[in-house]
PDB file with SEQRES, HELIX, SHEET and CRYST1 records, atoms N, CA, C and O in Angstrom:
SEQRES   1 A   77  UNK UNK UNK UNK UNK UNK UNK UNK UNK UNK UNK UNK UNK          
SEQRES   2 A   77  UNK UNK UNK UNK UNK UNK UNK UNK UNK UNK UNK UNK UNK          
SEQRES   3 A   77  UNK UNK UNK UNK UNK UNK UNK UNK UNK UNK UNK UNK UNK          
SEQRES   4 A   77  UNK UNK UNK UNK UNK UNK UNK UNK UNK UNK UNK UNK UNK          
SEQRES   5 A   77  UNK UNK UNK UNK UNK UNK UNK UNK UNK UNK UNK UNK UNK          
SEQRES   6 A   77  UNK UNK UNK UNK UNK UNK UNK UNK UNK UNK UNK UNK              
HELIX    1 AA1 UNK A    3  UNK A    6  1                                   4    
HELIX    2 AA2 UNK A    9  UNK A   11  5                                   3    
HELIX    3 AA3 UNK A   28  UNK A   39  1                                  12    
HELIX    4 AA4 UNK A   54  UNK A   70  1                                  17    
SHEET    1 AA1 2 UNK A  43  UNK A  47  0                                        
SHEET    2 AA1 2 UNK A  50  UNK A  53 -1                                        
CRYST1    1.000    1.000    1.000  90.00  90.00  90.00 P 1           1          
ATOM      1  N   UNK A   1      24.495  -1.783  19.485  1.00  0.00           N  
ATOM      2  CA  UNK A   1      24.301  -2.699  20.586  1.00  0.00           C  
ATOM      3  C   UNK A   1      23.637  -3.987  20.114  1.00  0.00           C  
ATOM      4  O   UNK A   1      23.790  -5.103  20.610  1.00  0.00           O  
ATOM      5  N   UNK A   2      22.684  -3.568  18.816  1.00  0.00           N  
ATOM      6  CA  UNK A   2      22.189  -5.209  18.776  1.00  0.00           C  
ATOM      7  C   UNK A   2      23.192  -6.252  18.282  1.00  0.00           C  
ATOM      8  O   UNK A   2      23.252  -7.463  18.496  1.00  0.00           O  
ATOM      9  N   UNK A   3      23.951  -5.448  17.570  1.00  0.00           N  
ATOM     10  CA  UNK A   3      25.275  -6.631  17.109  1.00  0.00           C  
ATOM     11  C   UNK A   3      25.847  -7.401  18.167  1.00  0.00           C  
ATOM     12  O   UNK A   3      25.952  -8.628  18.169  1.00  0.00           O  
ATOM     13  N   UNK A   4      26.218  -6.601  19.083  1.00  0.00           N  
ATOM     14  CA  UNK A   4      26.739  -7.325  19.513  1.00  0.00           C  
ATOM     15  C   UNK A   4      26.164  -8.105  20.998  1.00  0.00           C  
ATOM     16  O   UNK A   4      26.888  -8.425  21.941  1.00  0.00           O  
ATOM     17  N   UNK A   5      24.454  -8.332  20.892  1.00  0.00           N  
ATOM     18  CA  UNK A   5      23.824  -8.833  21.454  1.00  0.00           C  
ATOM     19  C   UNK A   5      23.922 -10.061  20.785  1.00  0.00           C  
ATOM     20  O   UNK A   5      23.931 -11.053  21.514  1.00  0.00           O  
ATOM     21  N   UNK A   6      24.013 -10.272  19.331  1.00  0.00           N  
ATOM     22  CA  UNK A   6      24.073 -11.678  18.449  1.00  0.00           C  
ATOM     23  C   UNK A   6      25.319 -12.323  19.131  1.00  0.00           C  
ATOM     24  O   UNK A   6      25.334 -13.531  19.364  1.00  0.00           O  
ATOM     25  N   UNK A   7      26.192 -11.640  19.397  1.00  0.00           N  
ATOM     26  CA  UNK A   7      27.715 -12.291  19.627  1.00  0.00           C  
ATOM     27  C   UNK A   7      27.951 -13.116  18.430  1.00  0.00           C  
ATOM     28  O   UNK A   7      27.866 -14.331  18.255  1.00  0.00           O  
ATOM     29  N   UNK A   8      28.303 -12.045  17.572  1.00  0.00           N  
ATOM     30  CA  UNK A   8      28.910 -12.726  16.551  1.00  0.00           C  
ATOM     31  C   UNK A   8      30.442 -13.417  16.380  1.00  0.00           C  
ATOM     32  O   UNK A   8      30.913 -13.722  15.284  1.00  0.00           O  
ATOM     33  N   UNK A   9      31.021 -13.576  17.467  1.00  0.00           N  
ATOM     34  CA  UNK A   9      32.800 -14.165  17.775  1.00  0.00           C  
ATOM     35  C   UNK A   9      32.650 -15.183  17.842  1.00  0.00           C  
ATOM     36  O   UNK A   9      33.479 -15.971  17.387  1.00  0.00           O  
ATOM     37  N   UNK A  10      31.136 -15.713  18.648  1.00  0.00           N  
ATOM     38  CA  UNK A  10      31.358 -17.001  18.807  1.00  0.00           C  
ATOM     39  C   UNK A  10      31.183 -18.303  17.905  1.00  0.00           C  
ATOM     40  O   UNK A  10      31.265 -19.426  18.402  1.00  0.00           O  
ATOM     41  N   UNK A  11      30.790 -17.963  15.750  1.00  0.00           N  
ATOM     42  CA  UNK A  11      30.933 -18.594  15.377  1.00  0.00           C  
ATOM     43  C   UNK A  11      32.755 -19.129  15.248  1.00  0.00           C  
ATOM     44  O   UNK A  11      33.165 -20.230  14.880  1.00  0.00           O  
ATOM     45  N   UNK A  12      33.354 -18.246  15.572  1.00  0.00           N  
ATOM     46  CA  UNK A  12      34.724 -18.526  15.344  1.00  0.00           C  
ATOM     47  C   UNK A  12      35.436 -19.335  16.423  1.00  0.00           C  
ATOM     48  O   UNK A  12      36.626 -19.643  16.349  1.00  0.00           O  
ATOM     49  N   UNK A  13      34.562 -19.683  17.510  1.00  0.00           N  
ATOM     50  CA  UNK A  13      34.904 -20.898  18.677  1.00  0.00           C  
ATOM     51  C   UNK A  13      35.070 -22.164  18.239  1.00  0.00           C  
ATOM     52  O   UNK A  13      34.205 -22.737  17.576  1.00  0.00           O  
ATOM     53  N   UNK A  14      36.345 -22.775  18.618  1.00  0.00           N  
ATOM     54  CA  UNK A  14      36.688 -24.162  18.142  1.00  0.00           C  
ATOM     55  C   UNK A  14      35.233 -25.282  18.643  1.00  0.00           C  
ATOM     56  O   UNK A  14      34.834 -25.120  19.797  1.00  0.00           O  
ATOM     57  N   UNK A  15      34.739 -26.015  18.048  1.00  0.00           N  
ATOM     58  CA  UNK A  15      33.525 -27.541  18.383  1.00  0.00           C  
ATOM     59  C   UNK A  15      33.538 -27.214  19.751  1.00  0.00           C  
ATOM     60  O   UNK A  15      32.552 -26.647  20.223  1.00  0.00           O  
ATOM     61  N   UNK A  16      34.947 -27.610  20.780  1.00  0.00           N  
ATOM     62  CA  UNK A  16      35.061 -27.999  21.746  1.00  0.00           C  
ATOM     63  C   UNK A  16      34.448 -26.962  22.612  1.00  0.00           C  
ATOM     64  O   UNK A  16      33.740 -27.421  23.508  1.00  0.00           O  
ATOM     65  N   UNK A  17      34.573 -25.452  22.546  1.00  0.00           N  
ATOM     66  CA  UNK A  17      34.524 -24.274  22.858  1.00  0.00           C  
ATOM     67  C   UNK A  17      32.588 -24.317  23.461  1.00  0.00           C  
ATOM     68  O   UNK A  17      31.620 -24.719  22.815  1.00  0.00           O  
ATOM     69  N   UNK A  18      32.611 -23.912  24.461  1.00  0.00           N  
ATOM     70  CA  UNK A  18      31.069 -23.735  25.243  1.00  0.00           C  
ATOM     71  C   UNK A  18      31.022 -22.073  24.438  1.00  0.00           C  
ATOM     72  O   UNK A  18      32.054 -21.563  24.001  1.00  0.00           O  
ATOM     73  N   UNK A  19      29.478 -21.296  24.338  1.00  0.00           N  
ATOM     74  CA  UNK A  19      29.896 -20.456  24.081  1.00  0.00           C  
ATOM     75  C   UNK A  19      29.182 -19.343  25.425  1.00  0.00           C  
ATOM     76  O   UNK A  19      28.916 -18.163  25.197  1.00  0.00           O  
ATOM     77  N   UNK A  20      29.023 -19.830  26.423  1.00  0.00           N  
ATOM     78  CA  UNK A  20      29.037 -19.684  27.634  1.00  0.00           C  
ATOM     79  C   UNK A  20      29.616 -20.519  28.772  1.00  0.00           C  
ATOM     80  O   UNK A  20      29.650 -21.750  28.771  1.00  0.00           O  
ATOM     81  N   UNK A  21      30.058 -19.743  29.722  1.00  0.00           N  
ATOM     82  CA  UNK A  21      30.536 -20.279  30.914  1.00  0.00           C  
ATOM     83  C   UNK A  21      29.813 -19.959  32.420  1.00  0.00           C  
ATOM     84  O   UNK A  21      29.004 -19.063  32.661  1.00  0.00           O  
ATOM     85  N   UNK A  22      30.349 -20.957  33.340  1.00  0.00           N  
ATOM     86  CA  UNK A  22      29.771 -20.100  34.868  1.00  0.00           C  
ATOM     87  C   UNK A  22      30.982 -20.186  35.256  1.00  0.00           C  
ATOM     88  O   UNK A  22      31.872 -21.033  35.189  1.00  0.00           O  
ATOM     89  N   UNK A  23      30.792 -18.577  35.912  1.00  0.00           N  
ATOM     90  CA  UNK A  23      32.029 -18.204  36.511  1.00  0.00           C  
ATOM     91  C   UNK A  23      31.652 -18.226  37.405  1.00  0.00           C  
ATOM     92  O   UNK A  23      30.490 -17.879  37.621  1.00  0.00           O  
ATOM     93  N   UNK A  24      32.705 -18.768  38.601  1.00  0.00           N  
ATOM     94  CA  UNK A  24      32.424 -18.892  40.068  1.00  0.00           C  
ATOM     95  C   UNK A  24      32.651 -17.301  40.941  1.00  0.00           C  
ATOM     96  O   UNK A  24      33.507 -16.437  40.751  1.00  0.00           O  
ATOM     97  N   UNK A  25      31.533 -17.349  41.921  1.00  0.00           N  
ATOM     98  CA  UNK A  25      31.336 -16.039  42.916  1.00  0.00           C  
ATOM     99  C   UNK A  25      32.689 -16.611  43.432  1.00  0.00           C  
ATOM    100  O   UNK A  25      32.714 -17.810  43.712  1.00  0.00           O  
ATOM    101  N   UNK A  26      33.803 -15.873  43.583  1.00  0.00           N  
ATOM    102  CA  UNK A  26      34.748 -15.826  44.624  1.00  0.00           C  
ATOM    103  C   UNK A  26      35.858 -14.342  44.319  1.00  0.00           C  
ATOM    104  O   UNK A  26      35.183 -13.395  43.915  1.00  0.00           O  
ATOM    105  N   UNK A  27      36.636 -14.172  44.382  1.00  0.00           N  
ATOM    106  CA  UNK A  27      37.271 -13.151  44.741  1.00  0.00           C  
ATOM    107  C   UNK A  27      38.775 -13.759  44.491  1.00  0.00           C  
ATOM    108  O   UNK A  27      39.053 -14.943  44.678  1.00  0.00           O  
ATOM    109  N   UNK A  28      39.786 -12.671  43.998  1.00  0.00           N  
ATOM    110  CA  UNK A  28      41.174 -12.863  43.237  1.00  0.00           C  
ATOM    111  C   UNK A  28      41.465 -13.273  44.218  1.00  0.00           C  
ATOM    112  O   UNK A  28      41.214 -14.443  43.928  1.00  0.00           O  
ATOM    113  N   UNK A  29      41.976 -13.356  45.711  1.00  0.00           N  
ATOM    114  CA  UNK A  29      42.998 -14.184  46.572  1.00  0.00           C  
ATOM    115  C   UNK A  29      42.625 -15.427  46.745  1.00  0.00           C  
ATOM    116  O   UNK A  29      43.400 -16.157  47.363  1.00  0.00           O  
ATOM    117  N   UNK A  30      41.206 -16.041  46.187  1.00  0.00           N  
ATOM    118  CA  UNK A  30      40.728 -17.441  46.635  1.00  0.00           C  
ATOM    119  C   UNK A  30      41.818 -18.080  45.428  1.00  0.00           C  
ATOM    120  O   UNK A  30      42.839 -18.765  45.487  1.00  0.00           O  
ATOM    121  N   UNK A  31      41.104 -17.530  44.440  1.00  0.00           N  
ATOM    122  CA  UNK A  31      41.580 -17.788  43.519  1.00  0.00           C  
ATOM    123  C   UNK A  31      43.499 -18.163  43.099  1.00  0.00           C  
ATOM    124  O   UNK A  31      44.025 -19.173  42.631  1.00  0.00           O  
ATOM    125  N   UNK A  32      44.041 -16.917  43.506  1.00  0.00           N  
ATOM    126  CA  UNK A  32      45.466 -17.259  43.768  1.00  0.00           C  
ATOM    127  C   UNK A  32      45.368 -18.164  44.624  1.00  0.00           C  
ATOM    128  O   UNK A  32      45.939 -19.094  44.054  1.00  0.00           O  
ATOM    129  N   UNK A  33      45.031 -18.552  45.630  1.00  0.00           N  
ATOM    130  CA  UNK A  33      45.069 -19.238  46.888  1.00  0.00           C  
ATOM    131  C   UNK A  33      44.919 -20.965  46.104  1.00  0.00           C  
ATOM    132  O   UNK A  33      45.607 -21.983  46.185  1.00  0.00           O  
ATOM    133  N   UNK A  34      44.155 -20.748  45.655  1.00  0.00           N  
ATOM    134  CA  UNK A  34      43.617 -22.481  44.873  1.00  0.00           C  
ATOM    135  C   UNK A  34      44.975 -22.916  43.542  1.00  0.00           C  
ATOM    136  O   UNK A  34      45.570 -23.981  43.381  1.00  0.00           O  
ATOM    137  N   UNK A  35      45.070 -21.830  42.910  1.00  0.00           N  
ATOM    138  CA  UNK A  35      46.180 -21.942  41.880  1.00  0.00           C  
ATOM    139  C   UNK A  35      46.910 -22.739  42.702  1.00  0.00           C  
ATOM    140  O   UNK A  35      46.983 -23.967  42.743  1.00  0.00           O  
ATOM    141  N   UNK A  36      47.681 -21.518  43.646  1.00  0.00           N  
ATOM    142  CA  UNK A  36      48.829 -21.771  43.813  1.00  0.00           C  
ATOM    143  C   UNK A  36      48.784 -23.450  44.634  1.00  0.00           C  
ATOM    144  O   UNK A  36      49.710 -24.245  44.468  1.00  0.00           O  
ATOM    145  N   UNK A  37      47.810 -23.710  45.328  1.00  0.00           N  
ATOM    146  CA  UNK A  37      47.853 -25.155  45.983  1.00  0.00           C  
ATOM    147  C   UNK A  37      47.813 -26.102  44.714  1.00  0.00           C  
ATOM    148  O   UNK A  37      48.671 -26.984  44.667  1.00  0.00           O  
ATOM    149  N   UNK A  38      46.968 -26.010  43.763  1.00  0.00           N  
ATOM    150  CA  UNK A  38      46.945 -26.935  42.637  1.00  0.00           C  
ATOM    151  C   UNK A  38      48.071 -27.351  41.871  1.00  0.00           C  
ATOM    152  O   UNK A  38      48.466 -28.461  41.514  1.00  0.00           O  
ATOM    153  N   UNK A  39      48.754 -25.464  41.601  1.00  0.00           N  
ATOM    154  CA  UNK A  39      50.131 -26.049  40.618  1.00  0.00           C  
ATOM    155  C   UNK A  39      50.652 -24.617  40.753  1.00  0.00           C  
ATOM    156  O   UNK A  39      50.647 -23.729  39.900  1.00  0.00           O  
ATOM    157  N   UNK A  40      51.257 -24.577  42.437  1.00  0.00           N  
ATOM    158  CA  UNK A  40      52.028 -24.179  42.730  1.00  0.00           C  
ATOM    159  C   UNK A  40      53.569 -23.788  41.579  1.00  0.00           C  
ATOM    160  O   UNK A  40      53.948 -22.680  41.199  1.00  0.00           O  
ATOM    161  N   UNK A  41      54.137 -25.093  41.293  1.00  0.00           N  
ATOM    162  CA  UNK A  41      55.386 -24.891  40.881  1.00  0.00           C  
ATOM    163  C   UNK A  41      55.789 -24.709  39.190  1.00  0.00           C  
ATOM    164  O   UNK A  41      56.850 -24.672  38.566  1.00  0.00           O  
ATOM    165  N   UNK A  42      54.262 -24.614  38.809  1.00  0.00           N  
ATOM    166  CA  UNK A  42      53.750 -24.293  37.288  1.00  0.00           C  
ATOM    167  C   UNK A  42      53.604 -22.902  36.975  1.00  0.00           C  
ATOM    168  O   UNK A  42      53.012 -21.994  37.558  1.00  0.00           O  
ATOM    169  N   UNK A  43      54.293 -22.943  35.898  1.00  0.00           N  
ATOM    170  CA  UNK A  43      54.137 -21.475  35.146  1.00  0.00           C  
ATOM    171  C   UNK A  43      53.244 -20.985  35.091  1.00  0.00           C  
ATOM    172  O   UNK A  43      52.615 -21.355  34.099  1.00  0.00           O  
ATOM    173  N   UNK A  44      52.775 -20.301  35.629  1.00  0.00           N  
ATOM    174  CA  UNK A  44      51.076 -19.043  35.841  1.00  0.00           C  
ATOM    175  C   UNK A  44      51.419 -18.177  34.603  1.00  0.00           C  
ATOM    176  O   UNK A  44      50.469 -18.472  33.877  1.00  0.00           O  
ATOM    177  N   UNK A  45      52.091 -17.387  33.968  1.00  0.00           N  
ATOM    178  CA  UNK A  45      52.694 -16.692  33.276  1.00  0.00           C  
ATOM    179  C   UNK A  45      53.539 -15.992  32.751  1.00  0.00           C  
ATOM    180  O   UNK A  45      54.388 -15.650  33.575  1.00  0.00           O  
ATOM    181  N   UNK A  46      53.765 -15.498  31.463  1.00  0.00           N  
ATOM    182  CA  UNK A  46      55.093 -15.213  31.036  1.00  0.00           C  
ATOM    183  C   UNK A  46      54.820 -14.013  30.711  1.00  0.00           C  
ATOM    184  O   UNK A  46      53.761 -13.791  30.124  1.00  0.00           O  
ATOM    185  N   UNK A  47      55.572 -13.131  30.971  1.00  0.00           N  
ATOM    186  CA  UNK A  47      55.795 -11.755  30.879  1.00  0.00           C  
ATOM    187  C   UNK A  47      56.497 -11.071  30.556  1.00  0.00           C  
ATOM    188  O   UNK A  47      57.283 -10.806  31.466  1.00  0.00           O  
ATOM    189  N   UNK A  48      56.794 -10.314  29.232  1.00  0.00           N  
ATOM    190  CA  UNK A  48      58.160 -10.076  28.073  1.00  0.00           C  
ATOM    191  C   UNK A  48      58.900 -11.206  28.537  1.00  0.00           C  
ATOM    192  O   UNK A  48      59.817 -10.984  29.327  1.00  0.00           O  
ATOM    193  N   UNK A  49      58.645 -12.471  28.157  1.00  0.00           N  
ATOM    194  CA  UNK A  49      59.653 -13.293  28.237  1.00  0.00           C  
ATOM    195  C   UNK A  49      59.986 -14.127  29.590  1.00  0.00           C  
ATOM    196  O   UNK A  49      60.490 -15.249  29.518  1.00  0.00           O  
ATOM    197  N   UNK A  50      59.660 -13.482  30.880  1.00  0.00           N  
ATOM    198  CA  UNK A  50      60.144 -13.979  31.791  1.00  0.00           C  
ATOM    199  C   UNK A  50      58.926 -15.152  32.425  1.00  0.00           C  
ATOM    200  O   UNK A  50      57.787 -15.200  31.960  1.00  0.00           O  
ATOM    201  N   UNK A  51      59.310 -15.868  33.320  1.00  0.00           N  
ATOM    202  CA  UNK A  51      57.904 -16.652  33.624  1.00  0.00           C  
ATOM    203  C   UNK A  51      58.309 -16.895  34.957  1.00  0.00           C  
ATOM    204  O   UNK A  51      59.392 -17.047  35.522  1.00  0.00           O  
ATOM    205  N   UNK A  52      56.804 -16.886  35.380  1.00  0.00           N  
ATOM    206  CA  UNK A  52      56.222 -16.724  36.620  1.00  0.00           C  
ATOM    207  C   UNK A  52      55.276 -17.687  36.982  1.00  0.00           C  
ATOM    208  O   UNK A  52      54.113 -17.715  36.579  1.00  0.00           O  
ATOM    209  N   UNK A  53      55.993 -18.764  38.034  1.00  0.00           N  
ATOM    210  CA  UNK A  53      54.879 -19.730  38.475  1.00  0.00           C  
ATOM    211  C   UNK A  53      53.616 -19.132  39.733  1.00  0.00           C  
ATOM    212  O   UNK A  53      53.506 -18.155  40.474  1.00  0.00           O  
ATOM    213  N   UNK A  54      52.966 -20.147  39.478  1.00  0.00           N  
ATOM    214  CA  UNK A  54      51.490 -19.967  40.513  1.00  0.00           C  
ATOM    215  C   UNK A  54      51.728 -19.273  41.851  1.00  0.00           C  
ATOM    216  O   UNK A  54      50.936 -18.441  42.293  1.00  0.00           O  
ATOM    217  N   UNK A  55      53.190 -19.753  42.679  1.00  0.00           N  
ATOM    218  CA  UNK A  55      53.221 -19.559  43.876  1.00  0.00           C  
ATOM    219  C   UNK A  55      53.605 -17.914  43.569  1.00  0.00           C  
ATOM    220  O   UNK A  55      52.944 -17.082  44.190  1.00  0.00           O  
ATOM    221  N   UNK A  56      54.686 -17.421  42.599  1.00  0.00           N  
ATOM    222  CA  UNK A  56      55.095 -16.470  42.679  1.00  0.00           C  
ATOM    223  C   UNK A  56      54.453 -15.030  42.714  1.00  0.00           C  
ATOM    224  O   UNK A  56      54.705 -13.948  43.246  1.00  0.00           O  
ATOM    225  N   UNK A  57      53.317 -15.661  41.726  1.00  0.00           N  
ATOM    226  CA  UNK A  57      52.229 -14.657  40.882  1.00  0.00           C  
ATOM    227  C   UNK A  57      51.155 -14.501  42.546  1.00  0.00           C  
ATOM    228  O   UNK A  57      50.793 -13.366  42.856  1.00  0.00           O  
ATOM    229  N   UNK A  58      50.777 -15.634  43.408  1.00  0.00           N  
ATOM    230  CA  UNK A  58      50.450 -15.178  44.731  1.00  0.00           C  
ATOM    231  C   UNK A  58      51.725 -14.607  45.350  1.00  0.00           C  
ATOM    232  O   UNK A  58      51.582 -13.416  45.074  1.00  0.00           O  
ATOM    233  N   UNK A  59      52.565 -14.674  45.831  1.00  0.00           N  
ATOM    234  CA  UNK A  59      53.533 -13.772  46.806  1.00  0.00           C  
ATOM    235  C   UNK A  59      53.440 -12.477  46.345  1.00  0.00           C  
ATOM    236  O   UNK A  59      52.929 -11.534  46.950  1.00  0.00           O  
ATOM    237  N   UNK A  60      53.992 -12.460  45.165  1.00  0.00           N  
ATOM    238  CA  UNK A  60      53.940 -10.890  44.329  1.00  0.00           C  
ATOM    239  C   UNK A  60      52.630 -10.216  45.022  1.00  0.00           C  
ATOM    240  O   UNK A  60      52.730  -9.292  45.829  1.00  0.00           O  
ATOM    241  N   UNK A  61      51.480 -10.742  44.645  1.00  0.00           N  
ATOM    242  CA  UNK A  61      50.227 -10.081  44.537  1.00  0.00           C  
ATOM    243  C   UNK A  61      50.091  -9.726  45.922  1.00  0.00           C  
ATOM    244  O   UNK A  61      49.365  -8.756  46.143  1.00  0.00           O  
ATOM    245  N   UNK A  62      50.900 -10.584  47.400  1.00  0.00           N  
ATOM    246  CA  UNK A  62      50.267 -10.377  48.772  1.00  0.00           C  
ATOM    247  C   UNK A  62      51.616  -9.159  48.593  1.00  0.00           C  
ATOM    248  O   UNK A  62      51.267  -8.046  48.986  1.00  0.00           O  
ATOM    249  N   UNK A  63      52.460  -9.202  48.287  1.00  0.00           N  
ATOM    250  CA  UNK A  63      53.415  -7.861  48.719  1.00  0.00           C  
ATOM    251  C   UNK A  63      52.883  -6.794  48.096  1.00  0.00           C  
ATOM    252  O   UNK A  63      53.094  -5.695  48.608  1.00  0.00           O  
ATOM    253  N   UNK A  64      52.020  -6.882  46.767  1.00  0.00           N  
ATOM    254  CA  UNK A  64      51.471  -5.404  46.397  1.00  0.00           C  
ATOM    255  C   UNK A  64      50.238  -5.084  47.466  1.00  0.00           C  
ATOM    256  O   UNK A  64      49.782  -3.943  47.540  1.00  0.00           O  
ATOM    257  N   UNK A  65      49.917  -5.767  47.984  1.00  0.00           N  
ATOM    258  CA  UNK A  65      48.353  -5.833  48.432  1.00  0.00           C  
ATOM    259  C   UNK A  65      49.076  -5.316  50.221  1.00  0.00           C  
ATOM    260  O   UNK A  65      48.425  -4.439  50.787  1.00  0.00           O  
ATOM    261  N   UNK A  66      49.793  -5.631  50.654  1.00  0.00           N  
ATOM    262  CA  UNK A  66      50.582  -5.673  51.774  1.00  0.00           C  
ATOM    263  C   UNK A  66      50.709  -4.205  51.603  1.00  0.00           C  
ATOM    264  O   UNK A  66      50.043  -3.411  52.268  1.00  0.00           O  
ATOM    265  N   UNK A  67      51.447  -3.907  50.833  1.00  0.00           N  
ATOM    266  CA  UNK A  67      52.484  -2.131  50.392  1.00  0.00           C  
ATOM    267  C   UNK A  67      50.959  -1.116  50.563  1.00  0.00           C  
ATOM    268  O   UNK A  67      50.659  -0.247  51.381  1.00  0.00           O  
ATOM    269  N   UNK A  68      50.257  -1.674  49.439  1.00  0.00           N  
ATOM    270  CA  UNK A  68      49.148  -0.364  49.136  1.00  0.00           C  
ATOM    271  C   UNK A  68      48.560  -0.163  50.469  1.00  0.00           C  
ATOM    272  O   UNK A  68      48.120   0.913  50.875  1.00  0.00           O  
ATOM    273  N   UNK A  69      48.582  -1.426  51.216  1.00  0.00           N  
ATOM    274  CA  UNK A  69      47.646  -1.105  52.819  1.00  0.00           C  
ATOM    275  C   UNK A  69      48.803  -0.424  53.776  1.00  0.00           C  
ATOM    276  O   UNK A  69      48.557   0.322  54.723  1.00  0.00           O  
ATOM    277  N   UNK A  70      49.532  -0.650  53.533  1.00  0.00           N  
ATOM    278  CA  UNK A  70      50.683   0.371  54.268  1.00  0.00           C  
ATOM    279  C   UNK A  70      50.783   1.732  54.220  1.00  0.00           C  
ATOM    280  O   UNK A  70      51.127   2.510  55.110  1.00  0.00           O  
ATOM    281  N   UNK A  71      50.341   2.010  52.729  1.00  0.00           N  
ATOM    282  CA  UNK A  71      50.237   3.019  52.515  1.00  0.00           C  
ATOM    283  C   UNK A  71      48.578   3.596  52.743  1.00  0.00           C  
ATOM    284  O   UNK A  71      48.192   4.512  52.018  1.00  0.00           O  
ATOM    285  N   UNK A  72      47.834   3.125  53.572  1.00  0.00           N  
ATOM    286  CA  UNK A  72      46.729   3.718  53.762  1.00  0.00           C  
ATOM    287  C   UNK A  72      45.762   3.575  52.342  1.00  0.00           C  
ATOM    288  O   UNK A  72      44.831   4.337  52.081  1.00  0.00           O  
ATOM    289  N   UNK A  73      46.136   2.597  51.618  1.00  0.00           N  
ATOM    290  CA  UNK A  73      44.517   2.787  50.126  1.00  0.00           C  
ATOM    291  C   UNK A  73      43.811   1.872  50.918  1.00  0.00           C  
ATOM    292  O   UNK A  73      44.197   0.993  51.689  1.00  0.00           O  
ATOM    293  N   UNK A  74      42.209   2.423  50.424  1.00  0.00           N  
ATOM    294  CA  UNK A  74      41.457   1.967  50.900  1.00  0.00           C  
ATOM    295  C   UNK A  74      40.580   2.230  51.654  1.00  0.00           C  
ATOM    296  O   UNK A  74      39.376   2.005  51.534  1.00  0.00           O  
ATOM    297  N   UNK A  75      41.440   2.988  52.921  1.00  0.00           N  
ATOM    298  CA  UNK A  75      40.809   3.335  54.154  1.00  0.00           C  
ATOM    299  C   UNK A  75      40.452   4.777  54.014  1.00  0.00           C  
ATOM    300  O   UNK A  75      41.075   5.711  53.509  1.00  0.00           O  
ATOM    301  N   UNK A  76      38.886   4.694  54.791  1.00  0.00           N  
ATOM    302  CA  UNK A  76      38.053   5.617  54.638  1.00  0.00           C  
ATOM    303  C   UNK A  76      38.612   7.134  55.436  1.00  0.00           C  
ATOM    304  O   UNK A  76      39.203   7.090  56.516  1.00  0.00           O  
ATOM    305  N   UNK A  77      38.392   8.100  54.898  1.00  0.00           N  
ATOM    306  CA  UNK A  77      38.665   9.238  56.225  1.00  0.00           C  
ATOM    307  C   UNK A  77      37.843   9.891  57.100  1.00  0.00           C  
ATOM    308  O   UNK A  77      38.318  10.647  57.947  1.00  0.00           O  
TER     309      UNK A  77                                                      
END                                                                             
């Protein structure tokens, strides 16, 4: 554990590279939610090959999120 209390990776960070960040309190749908308004029609990611813009990578995510609540995850008994 003390090793890797040194964080030794971060001599290998480019100049530009912070070797901390603040990550903002919010939650994955804000987040899709802001993408997708920012750069909607931009490639969010590629996946074996295929690519997937901002808006898509939110729709996808509300139809999984849609399905699993259909199917009752989540809810308490």
């Amino acid at each position: 554990m003390d090793e890797y209390l040194k964080r030794p990776w971060i001599k290998w960070y480019g100049k530009d590279v912070p070797p901390d960040i603040k990550v903002p309190e919010t939650n994955i749908v804000e987040v899709l939610d802001e993408n997708c308004k920012k750069w909607g029609d931009k490639v969010a990611l590629i996946f074996f090959g295929k690519k997937f813009k901002n808006k898509e990578v939110r729709e996808q995510s509300l139809r999984i999120a849609t399905a699993l609540h259909d199917l009752a995850y989540g809810k308490e008994t």
